[in-house]
VMD Tcl script that builds the backbone (N, CA, C; Angstrom):
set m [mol new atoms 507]
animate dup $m
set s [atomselect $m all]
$s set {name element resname resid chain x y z} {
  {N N UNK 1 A -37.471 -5.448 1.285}
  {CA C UNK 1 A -36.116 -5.945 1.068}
  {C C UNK 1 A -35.559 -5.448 -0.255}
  {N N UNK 2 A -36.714 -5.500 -1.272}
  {CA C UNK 2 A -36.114 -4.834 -2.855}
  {C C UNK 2 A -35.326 -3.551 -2.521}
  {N N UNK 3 A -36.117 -2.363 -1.542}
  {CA C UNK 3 A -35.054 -1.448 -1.143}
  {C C UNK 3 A -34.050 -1.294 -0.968}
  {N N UNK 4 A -33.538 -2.612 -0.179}
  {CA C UNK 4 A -32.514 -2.519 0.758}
  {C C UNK 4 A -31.697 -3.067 -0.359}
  {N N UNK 5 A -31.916 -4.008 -1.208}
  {CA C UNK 5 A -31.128 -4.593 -2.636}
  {C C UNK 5 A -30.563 -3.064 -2.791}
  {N N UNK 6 A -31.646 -2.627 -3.530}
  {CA C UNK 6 A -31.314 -0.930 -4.472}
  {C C UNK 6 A -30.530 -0.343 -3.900}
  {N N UNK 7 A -29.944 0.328 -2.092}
  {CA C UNK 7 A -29.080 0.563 -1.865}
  {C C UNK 7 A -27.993 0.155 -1.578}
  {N N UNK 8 A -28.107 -1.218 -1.493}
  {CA C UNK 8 A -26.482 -2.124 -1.606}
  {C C UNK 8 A -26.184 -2.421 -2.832}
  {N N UNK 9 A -26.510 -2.506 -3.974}
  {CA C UNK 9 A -25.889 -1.870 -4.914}
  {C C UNK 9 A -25.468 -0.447 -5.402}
  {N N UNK 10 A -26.363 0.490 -4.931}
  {CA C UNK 10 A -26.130 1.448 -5.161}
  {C C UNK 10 A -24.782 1.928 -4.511}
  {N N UNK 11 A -24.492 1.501 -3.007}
  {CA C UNK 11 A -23.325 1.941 -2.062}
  {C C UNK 11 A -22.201 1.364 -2.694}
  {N N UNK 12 A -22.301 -0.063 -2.943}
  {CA C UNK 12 A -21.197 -0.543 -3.613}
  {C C UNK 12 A -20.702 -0.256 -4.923}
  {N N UNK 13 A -21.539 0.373 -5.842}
  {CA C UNK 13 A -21.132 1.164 -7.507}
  {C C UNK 13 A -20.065 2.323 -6.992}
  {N N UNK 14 A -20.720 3.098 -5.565}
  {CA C UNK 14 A -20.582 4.138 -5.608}
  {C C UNK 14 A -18.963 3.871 -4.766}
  {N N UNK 15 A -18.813 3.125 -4.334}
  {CA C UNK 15 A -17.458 2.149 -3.558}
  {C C UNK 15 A -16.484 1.807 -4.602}
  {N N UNK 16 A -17.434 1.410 -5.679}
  {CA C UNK 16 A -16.018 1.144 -7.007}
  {C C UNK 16 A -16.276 2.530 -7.464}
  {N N UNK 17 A -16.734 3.524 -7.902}
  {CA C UNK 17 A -16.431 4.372 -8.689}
  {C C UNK 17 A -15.051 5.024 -7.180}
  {N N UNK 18 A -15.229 5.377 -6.443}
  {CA C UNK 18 A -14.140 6.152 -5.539}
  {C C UNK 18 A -12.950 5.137 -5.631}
  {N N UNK 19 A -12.762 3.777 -5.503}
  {CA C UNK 19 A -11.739 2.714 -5.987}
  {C C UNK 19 A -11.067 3.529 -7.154}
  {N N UNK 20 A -11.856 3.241 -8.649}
  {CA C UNK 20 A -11.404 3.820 -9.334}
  {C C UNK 20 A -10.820 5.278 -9.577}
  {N N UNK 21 A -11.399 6.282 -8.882}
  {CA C UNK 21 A -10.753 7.388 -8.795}
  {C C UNK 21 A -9.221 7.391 -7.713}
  {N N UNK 22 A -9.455 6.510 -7.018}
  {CA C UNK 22 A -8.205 6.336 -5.653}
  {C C UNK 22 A -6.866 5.488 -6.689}
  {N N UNK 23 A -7.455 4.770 -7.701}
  {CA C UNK 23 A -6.359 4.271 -9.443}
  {C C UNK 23 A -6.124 5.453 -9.367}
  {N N UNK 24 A -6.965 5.768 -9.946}
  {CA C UNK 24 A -6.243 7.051 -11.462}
  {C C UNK 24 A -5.357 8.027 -10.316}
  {N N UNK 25 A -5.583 8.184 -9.445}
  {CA C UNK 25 A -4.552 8.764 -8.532}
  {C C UNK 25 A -3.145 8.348 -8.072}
  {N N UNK 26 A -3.450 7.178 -7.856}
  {CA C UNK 26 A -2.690 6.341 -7.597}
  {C C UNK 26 A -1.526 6.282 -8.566}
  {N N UNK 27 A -2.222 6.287 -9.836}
  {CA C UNK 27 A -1.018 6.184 -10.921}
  {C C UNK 27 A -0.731 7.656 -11.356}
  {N N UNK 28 A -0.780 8.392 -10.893}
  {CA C UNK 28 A -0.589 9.757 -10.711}
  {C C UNK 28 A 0.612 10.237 -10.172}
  {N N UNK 29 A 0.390 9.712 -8.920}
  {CA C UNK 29 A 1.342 9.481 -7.493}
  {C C UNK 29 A 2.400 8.367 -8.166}
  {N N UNK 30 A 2.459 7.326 -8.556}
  {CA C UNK 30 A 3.286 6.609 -9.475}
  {C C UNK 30 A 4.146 7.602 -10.254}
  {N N UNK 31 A 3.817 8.317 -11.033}
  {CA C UNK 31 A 4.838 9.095 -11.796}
  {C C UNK 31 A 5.005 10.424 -11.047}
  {N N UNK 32 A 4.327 10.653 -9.965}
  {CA C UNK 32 A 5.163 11.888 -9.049}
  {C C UNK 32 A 6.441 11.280 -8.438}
  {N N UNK 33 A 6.214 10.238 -8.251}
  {CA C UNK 33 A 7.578 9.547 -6.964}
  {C C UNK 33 A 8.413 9.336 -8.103}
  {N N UNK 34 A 8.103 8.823 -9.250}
  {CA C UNK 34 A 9.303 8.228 -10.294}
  {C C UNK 34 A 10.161 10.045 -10.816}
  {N N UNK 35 A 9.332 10.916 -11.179}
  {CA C UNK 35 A 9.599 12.114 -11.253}
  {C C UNK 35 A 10.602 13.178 -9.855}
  {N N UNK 36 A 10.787 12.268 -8.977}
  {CA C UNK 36 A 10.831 12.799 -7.264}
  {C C UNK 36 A 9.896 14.320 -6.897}
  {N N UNK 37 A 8.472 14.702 -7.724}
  {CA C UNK 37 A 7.723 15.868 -7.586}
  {C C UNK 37 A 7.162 15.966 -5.817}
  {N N UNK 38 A 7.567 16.223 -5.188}
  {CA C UNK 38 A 7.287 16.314 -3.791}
  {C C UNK 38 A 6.290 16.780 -3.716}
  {N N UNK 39 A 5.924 18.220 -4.304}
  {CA C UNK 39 A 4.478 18.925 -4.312}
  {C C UNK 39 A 3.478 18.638 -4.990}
  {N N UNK 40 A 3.878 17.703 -5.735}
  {CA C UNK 40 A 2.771 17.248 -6.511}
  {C C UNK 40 A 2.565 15.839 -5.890}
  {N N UNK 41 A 3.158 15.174 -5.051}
  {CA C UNK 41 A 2.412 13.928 -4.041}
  {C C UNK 41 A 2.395 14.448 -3.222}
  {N N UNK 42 A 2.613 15.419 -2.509}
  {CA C UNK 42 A 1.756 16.160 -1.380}
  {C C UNK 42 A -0.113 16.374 -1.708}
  {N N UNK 43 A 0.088 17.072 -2.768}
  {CA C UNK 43 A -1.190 16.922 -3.397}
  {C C UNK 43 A -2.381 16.281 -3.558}
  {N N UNK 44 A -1.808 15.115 -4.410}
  {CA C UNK 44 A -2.584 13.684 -4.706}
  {C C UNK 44 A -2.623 13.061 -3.155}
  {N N UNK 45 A -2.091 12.866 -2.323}
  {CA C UNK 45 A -2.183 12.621 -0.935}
  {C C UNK 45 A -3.158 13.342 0.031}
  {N N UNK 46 A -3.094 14.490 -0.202}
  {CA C UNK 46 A -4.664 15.624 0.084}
  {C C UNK 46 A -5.462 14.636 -0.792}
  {N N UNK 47 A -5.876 14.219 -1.672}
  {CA C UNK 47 A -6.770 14.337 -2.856}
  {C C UNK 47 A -7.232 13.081 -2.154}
  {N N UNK 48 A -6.069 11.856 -2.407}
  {CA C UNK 48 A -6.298 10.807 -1.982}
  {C C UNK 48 A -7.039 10.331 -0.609}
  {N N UNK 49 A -6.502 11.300 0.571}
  {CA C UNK 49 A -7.161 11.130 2.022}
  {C C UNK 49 A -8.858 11.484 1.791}
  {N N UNK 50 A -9.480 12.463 0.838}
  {CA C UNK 50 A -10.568 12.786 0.639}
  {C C UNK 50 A -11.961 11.630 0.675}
  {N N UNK 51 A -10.853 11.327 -0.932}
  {CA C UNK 51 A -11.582 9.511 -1.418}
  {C C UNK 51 A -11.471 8.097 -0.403}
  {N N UNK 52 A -10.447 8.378 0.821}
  {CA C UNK 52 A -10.773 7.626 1.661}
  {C C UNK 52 A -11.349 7.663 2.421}
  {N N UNK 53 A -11.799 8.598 2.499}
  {CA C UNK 53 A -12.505 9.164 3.784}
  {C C UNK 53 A -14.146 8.936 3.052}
  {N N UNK 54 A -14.423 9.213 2.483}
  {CA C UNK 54 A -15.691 9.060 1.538}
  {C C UNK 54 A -15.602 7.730 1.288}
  {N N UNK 55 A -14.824 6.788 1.215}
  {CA C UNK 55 A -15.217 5.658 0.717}
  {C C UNK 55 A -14.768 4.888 1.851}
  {N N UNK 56 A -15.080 5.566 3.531}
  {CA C UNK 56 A -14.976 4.778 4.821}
  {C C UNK 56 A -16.499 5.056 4.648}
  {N N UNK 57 A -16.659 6.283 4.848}
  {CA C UNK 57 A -18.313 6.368 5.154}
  {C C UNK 57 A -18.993 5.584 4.145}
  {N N UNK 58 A -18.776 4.994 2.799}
  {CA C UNK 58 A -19.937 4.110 1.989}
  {C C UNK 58 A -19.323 3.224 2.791}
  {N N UNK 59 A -18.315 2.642 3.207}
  {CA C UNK 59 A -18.224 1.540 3.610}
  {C C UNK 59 A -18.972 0.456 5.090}
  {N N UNK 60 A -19.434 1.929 5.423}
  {CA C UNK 60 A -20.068 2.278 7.226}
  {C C UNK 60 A -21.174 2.057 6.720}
  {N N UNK 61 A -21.677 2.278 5.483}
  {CA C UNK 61 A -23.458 2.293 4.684}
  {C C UNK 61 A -23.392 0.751 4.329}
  {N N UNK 62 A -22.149 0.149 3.714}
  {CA C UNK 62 A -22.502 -1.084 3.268}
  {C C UNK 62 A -22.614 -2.346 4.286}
  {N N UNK 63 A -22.027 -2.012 5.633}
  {CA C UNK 63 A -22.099 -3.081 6.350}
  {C C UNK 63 A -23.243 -2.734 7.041}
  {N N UNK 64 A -24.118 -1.566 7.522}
  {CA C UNK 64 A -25.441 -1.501 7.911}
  {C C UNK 64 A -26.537 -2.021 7.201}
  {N N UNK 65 A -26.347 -1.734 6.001}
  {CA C UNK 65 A -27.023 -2.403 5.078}
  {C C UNK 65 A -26.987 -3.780 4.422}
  {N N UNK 66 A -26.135 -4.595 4.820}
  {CA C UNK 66 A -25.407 -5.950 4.786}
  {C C UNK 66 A -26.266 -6.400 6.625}
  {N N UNK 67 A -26.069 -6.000 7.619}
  {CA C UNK 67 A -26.381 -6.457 8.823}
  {C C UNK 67 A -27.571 -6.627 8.756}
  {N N UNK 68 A -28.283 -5.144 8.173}
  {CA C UNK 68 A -30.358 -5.021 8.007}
  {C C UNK 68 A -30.402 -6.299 6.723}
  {N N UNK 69 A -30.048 -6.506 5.989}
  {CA C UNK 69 A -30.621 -7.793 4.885}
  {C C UNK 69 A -29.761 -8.988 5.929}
  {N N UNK 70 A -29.252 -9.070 6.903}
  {CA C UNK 70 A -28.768 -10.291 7.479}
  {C C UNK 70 A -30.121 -10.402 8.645}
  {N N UNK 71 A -30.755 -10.018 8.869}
  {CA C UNK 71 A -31.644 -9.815 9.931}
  {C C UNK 71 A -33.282 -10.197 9.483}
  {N N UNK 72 A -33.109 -9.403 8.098}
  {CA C UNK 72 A -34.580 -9.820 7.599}
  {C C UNK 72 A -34.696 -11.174 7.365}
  {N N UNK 73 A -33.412 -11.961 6.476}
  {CA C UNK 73 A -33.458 -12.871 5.734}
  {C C UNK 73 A -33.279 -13.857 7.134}
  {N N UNK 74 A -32.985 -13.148 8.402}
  {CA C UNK 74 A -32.651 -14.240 9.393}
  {C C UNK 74 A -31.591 -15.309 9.726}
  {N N UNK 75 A -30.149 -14.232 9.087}
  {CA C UNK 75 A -29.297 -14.796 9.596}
  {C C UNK 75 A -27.957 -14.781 10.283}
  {N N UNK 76 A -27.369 -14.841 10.646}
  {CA C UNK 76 A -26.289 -14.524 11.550}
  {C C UNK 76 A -25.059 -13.480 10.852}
  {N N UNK 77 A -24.993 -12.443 11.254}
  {CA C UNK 77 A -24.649 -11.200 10.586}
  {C C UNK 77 A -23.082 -11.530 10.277}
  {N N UNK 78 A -22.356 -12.405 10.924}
  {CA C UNK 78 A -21.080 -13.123 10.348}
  {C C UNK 78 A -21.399 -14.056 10.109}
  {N N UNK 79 A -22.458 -14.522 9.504}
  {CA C UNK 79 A -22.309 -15.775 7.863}
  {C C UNK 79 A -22.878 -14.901 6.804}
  {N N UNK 80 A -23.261 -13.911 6.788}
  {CA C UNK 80 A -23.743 -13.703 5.430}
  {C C UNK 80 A -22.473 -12.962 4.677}
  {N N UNK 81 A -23.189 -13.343 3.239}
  {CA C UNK 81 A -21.786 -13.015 2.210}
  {C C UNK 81 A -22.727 -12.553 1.450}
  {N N UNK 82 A -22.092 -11.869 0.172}
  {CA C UNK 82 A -22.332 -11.213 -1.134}
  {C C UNK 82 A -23.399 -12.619 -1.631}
  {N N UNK 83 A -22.305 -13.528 -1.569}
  {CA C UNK 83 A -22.962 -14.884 -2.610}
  {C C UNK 83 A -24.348 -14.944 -1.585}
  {N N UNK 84 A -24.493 -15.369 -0.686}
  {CA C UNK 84 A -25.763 -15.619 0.146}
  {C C UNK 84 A -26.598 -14.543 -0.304}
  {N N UNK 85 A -26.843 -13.496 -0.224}
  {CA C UNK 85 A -27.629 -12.395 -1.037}
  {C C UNK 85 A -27.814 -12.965 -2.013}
  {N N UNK 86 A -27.415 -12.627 -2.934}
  {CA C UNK 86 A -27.405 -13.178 -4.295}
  {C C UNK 86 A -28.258 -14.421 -4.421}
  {N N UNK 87 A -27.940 -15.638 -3.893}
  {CA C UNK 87 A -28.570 -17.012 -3.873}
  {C C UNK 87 A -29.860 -16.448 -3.439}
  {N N UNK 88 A -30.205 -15.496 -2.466}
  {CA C UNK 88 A -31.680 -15.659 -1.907}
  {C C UNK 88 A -32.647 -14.963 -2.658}
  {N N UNK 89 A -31.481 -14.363 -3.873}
  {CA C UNK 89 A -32.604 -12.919 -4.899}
  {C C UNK 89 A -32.748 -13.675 -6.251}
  {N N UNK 90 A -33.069 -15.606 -5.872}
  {CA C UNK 90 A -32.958 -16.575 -7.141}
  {C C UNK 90 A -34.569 -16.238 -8.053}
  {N N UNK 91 A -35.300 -15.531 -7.003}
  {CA C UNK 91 A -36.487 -15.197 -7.847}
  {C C UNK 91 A -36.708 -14.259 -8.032}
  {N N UNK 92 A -35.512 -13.079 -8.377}
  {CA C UNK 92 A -35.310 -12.032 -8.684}
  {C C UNK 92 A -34.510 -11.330 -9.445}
  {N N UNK 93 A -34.152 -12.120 -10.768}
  {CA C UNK 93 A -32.770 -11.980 -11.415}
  {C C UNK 93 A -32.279 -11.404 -11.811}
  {N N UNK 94 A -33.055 -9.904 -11.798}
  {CA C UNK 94 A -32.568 -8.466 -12.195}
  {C C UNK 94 A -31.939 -8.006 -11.154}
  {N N UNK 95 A -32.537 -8.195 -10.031}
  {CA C UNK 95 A -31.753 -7.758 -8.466}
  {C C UNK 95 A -30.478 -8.378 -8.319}
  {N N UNK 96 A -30.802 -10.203 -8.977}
  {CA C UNK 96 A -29.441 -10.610 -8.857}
  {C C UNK 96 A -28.423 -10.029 -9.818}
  {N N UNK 97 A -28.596 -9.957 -10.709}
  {CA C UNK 97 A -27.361 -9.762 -11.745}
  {C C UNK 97 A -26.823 -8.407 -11.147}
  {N N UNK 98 A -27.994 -7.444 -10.906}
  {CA C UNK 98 A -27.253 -5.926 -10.667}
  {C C UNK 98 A -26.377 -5.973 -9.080}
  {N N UNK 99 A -26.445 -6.957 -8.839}
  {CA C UNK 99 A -25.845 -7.110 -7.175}
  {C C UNK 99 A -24.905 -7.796 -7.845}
  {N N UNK 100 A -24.554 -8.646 -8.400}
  {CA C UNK 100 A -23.172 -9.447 -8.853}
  {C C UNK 100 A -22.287 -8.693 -9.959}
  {N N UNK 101 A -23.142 -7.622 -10.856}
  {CA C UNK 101 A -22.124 -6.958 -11.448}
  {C C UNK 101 A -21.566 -5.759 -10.280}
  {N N UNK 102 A -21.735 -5.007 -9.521}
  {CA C UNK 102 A -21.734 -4.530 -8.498}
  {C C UNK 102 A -20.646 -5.260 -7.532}
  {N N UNK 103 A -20.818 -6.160 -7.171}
  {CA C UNK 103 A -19.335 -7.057 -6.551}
  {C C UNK 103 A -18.573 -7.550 -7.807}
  {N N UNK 104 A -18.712 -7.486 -8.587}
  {CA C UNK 104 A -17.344 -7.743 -9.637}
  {C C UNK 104 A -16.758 -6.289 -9.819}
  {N N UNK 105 A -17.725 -5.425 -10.056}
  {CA C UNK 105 A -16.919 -4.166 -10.556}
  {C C UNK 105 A -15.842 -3.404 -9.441}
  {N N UNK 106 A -16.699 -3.495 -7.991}
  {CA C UNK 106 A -16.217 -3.685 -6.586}
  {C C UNK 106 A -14.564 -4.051 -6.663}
  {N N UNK 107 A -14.873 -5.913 -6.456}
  {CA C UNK 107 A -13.459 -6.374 -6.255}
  {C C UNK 107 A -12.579 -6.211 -7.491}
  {N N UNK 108 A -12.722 -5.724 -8.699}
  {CA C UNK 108 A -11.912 -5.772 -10.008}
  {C C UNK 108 A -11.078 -4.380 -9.468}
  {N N UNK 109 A -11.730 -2.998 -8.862}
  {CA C UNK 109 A -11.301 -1.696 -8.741}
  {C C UNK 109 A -10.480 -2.082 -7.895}
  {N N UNK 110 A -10.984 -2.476 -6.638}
  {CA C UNK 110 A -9.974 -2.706 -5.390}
  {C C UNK 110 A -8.915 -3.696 -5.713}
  {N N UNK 111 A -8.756 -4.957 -6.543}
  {CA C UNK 111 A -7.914 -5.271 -7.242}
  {C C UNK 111 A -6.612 -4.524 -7.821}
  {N N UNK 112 A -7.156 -3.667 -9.239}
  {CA C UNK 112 A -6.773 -2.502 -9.431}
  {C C UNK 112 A -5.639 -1.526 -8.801}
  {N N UNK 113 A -6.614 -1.257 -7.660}
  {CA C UNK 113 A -5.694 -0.596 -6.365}
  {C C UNK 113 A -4.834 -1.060 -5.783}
  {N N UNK 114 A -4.874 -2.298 -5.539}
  {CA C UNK 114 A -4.181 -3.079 -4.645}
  {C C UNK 114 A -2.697 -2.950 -5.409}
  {N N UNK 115 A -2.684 -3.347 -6.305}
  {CA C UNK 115 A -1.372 -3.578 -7.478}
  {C C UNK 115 A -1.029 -2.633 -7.638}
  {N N UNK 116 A -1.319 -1.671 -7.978}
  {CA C UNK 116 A -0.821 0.003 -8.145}
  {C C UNK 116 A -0.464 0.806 -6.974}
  {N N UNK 117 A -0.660 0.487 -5.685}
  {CA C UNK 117 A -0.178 0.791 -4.323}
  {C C UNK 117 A 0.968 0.025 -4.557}
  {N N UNK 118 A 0.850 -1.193 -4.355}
  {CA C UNK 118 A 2.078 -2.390 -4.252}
  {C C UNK 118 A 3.749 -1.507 -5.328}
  {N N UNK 119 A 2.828 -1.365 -6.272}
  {CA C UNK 119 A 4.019 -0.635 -7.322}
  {C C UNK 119 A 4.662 0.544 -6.268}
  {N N UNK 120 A 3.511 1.580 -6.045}
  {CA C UNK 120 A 4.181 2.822 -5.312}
  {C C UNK 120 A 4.741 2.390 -3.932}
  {N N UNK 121 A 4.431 1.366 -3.393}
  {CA C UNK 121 A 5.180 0.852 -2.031}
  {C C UNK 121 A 6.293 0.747 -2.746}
  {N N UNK 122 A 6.790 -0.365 -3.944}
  {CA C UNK 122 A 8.152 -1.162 -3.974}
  {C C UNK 122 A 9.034 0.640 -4.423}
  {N N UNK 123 A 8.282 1.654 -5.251}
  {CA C UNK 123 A 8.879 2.414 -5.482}
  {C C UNK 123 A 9.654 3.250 -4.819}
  {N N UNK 124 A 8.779 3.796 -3.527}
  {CA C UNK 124 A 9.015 4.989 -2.201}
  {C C UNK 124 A 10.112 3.671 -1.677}
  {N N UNK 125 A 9.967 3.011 -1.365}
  {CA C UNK 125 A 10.898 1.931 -0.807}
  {C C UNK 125 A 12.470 2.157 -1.480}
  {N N UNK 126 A 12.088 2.036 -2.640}
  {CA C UNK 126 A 13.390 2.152 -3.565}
  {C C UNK 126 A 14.339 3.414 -3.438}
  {N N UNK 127 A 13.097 4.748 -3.512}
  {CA C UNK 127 A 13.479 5.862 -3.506}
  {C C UNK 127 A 14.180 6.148 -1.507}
  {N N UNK 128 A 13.655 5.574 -0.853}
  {CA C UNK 128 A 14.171 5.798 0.196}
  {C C UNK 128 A 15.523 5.485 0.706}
  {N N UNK 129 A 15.578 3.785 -0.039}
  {CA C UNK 129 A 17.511 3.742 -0.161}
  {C C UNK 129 A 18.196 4.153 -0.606}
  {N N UNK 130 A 17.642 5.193 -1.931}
  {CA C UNK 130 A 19.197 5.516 -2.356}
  {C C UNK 130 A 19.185 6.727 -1.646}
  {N N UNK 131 A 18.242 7.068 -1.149}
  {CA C UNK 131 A 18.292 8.896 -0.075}
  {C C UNK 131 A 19.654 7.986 0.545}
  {N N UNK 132 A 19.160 6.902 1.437}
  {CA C UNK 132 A 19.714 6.731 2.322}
  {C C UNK 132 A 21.433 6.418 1.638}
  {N N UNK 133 A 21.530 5.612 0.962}
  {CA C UNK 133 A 22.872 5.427 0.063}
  {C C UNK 133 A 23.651 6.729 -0.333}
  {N N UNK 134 A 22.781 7.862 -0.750}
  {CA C UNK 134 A 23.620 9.486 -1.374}
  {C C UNK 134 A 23.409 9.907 -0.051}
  {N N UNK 135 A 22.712 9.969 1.386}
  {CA C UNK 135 A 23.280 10.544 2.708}
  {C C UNK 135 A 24.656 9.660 3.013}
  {N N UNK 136 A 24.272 8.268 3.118}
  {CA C UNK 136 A 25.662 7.702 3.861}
  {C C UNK 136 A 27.309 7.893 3.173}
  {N N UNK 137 A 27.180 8.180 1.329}
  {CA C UNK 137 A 27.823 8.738 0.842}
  {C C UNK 137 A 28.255 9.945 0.994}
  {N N UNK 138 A 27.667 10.533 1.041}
  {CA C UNK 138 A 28.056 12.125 1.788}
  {C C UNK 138 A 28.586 12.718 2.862}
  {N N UNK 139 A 28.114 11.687 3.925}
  {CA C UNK 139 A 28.289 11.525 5.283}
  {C C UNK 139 A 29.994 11.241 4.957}
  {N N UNK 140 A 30.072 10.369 4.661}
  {CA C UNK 140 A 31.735 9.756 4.439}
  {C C UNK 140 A 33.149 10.990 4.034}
  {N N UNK 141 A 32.173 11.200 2.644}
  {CA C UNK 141 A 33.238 12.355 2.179}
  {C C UNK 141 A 33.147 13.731 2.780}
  {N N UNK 142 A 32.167 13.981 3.798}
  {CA C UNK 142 A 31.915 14.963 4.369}
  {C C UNK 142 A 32.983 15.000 5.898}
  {N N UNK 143 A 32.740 13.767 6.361}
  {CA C UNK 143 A 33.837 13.598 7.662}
  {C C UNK 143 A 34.171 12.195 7.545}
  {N N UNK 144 A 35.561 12.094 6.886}
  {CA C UNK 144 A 36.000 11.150 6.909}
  {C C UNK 144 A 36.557 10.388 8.271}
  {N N UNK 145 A 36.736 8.957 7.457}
  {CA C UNK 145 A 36.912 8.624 9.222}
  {C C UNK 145 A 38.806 8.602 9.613}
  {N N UNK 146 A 39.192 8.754 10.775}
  {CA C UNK 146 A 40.233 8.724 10.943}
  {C C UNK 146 A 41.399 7.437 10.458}
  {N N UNK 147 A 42.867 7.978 10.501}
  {CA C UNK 147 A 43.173 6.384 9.199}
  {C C UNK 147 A 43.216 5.498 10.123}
  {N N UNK 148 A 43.086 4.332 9.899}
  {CA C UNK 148 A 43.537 3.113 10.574}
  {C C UNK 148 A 44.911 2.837 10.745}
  {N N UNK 149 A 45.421 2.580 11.876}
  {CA C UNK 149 A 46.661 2.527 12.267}
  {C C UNK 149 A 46.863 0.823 12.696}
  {N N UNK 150 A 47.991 0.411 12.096}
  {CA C UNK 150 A 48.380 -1.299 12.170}
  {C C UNK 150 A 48.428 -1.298 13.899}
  {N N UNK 151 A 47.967 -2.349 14.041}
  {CA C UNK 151 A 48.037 -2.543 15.583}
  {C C UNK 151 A 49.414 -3.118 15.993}
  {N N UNK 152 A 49.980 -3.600 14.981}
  {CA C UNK 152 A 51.884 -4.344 15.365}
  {C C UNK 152 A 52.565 -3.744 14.184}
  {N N UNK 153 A 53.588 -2.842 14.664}
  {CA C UNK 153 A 54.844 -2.361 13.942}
  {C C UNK 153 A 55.130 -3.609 12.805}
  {N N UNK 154 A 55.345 -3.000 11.529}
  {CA C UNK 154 A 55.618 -3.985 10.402}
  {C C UNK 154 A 57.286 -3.792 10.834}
  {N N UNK 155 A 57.703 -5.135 10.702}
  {CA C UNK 155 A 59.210 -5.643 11.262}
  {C C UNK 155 A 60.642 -4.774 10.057}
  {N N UNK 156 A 61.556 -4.463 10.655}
  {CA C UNK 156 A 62.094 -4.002 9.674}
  {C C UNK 156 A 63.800 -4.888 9.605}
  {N N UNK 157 A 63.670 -5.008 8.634}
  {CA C UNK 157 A 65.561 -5.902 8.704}
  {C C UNK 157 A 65.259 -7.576 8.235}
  {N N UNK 158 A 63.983 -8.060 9.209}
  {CA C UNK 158 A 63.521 -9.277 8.732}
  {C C UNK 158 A 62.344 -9.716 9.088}
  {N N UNK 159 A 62.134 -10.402 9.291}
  {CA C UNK 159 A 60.472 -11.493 8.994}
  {C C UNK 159 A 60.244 -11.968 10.360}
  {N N UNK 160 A 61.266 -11.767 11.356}
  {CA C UNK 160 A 61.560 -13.090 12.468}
  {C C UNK 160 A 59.842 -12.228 13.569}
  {N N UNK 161 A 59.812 -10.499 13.133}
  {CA C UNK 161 A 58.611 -10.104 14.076}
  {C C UNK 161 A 59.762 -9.865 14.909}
  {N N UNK 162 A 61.150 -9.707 14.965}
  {CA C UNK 162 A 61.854 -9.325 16.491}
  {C C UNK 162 A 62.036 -7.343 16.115}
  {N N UNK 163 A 61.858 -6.838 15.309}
  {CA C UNK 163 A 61.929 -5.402 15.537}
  {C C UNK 163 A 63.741 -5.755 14.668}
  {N N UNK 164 A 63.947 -4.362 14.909}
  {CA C UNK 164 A 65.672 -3.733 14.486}
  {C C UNK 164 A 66.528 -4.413 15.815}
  {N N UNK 165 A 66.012 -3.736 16.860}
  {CA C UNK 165 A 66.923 -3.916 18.163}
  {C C UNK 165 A 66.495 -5.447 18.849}
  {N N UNK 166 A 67.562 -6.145 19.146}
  {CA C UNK 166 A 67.040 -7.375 19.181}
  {C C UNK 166 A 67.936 -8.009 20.435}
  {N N UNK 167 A 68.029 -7.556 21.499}
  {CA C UNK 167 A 69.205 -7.664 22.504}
  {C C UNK 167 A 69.292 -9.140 22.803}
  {N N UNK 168 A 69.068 -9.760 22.002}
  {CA C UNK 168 A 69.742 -11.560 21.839}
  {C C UNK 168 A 70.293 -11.598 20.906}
  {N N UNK 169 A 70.333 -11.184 20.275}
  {CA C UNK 169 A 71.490 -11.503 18.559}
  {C C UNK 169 A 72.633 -10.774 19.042}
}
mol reanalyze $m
mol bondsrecalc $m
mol representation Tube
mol addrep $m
């Protein structure tokens, strides 16, 4: 089982270090969109699909390796958690600590990420209305629309709404 410790920490370091590189990109891509650099978030978007893709496959390692320590320890592969590990490595406290700094460093990166996407969502969002605001502007002065014409002749002579010609007066 000590094995199986050593590579679930190991998968999960290696889960926050790609987190952290999928940041520093992230805020990369942050000042490409604020910059409007198209080729340069084309880029980081190559770069970025890489680190996801690499950090699906640790992720494919950590739940095999989460299912095999749910099996030894004998227990139902949807109840076990990080904390349950942890609690069962109470006579092992080097295993424990390096497994709990390992899920802190984990959820702190993906944290991290989470907020710095959120930024580049509200941003591309932003940047997409005013496309849309300088097209619909353009659109306008490009083909204007035809004038609006009063649907009832404005009365001339007086107020009464009878017209000029009024074959009762």
């Amino acid at each position: 089982m000590a094995g199986m410790i050593d590579q679930l920490t190991d998968v999960m370091n290696q889960q926050a270090e790609r987190h952290t590189e999928l940041h520093g990109l992230s805020l990369e891509e942050r000042d490409a969109i604020i910059q409007n650099d198209i080729e340069q978030l084309q880029k980081l978007v190559g770069l970025k699909n890489i680190l996801v893709s690499q950090n699906s496959r640790l992720e494919k390692q950590r739940i095999a390796l989460v299912n095999d320590i749910a099996e030894v320890m004998g227990h139902k592969i949807e109840d076990i958690t990080l904390s349950n590990v942890i609690d069962i490595l109470k006579d092992q406290p080097e295993d424990q600590e390096r497994l709990r700094e390992a899920g802190t460093k984990l959820r702190e990166a993906v944290t991290k990420l989470q907020d710095v996407n959120e930024l580049n969502k509200s941003l591309l969002e932003s940047s997409i209305e005013f496309v849309e605001y300088s097209l619909n502007a353009l659109r306008s002065t490009l083909s204007p629309e035809p004038p609006e014409y009063p649907t009832q002749r404005p009365t001339q002579g007086g107020n009464d709404g009878t017209g000029t010609f009024n074959a009762t007066r």
